[in-house]
VEXZA-724719 format. One record per residue (C-alpha): residue number from 1; residue in one letter; x, y, z. Coordinates in steps of 0.001 Angstrom, whole numbers, always signed. Example, Ala and Ser with C-alpha at 12.3 -4.5 7.8 and 13.67 -1.06 7.14 Angstrom:
<rolos>
ROLO   i aa      xx      yy      zz
ROLO   1  A  +12300   -4500   +7800
ROLO   2  S  +13670   -1060   +7140
</rolos>
This chain:
<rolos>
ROLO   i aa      xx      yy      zz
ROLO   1  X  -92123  -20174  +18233
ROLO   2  X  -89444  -19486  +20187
ROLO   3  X  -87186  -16244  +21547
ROLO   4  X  -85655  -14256  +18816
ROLO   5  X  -88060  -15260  +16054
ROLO   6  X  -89043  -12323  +13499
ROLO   7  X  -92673  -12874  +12833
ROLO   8  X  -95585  -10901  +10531
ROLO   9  X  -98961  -10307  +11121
ROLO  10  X -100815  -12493   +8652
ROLO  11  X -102933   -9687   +6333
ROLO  12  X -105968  -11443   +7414
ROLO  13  X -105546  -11076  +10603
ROLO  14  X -108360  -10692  +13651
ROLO  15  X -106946   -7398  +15478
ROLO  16  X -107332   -7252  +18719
ROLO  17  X -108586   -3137  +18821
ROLO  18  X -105885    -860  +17880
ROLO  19  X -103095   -3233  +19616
ROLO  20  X -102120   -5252  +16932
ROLO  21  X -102399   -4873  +13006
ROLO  22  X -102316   -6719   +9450
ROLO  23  X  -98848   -6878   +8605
ROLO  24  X  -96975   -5877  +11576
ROLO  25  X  -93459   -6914  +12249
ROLO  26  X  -92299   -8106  +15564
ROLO  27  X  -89969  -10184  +17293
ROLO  28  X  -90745  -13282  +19956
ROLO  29  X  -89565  -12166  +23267
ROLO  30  X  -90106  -14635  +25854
ROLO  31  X  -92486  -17888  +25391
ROLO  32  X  -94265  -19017  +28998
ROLO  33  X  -95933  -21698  +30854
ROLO  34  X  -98516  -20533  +33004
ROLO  35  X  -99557  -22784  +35810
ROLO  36  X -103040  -24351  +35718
ROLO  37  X -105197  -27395  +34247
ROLO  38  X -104666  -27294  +31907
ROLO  39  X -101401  -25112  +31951
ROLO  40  X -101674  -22247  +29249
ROLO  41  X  -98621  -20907  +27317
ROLO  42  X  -98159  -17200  +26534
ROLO  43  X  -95849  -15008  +24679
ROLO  44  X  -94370  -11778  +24847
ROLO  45  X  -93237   -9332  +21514
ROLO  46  X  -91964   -6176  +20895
ROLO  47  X  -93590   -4722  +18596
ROLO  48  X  -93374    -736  +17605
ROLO  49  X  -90958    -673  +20164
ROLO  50  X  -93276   -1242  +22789
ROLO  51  X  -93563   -4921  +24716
ROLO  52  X  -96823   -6784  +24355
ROLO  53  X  -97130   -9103  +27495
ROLO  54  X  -98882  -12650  +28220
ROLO  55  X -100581  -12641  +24704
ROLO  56  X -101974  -16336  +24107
ROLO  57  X  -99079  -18676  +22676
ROLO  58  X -101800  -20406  +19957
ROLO  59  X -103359  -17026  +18641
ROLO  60  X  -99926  -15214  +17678
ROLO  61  X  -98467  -18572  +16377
ROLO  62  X -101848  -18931  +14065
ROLO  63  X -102384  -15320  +13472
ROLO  64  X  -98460  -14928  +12297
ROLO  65  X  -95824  -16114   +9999
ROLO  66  X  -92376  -16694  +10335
ROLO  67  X  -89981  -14850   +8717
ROLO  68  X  -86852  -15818  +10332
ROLO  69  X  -85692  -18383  +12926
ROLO  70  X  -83232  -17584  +15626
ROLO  71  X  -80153  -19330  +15300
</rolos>
């Protein structure tokens, strides 16, 4: 994943409460690197026009599809 990517919500997803849901569109804001050992990456998305922070890199790349690439 990287910034600019248009990702979906895979329909079988695991929600995380009423955050997230099956089938949502959003776009890949910012991919990070936190510090620590091992160091753990994280993502932000906008999604409903509202910015989900430091959600865990692995989950939204599994739980998601791609549907376009930036650039």
């Amino acid at each position: 994943m990287q910034p600019g990517d248009l990702r979906r919500f895979k329909d079988s997803l695991i929600a995380l409460g009423d955050v997230l849901g099956e089938g949502s569109t959003f776009v890949v804001l910012r991919v990070l690197v936190r510090a620590g050992a091992p160091p753990r990456r994280a993502v932000d998305i906008l999604l409903d026009g509202r910015v989900e922070t430091d959600l865990g890199y692995s989950w939204v790349e599994d739980s998601s599809e791609v549907i376009s690439e930036a650039g």
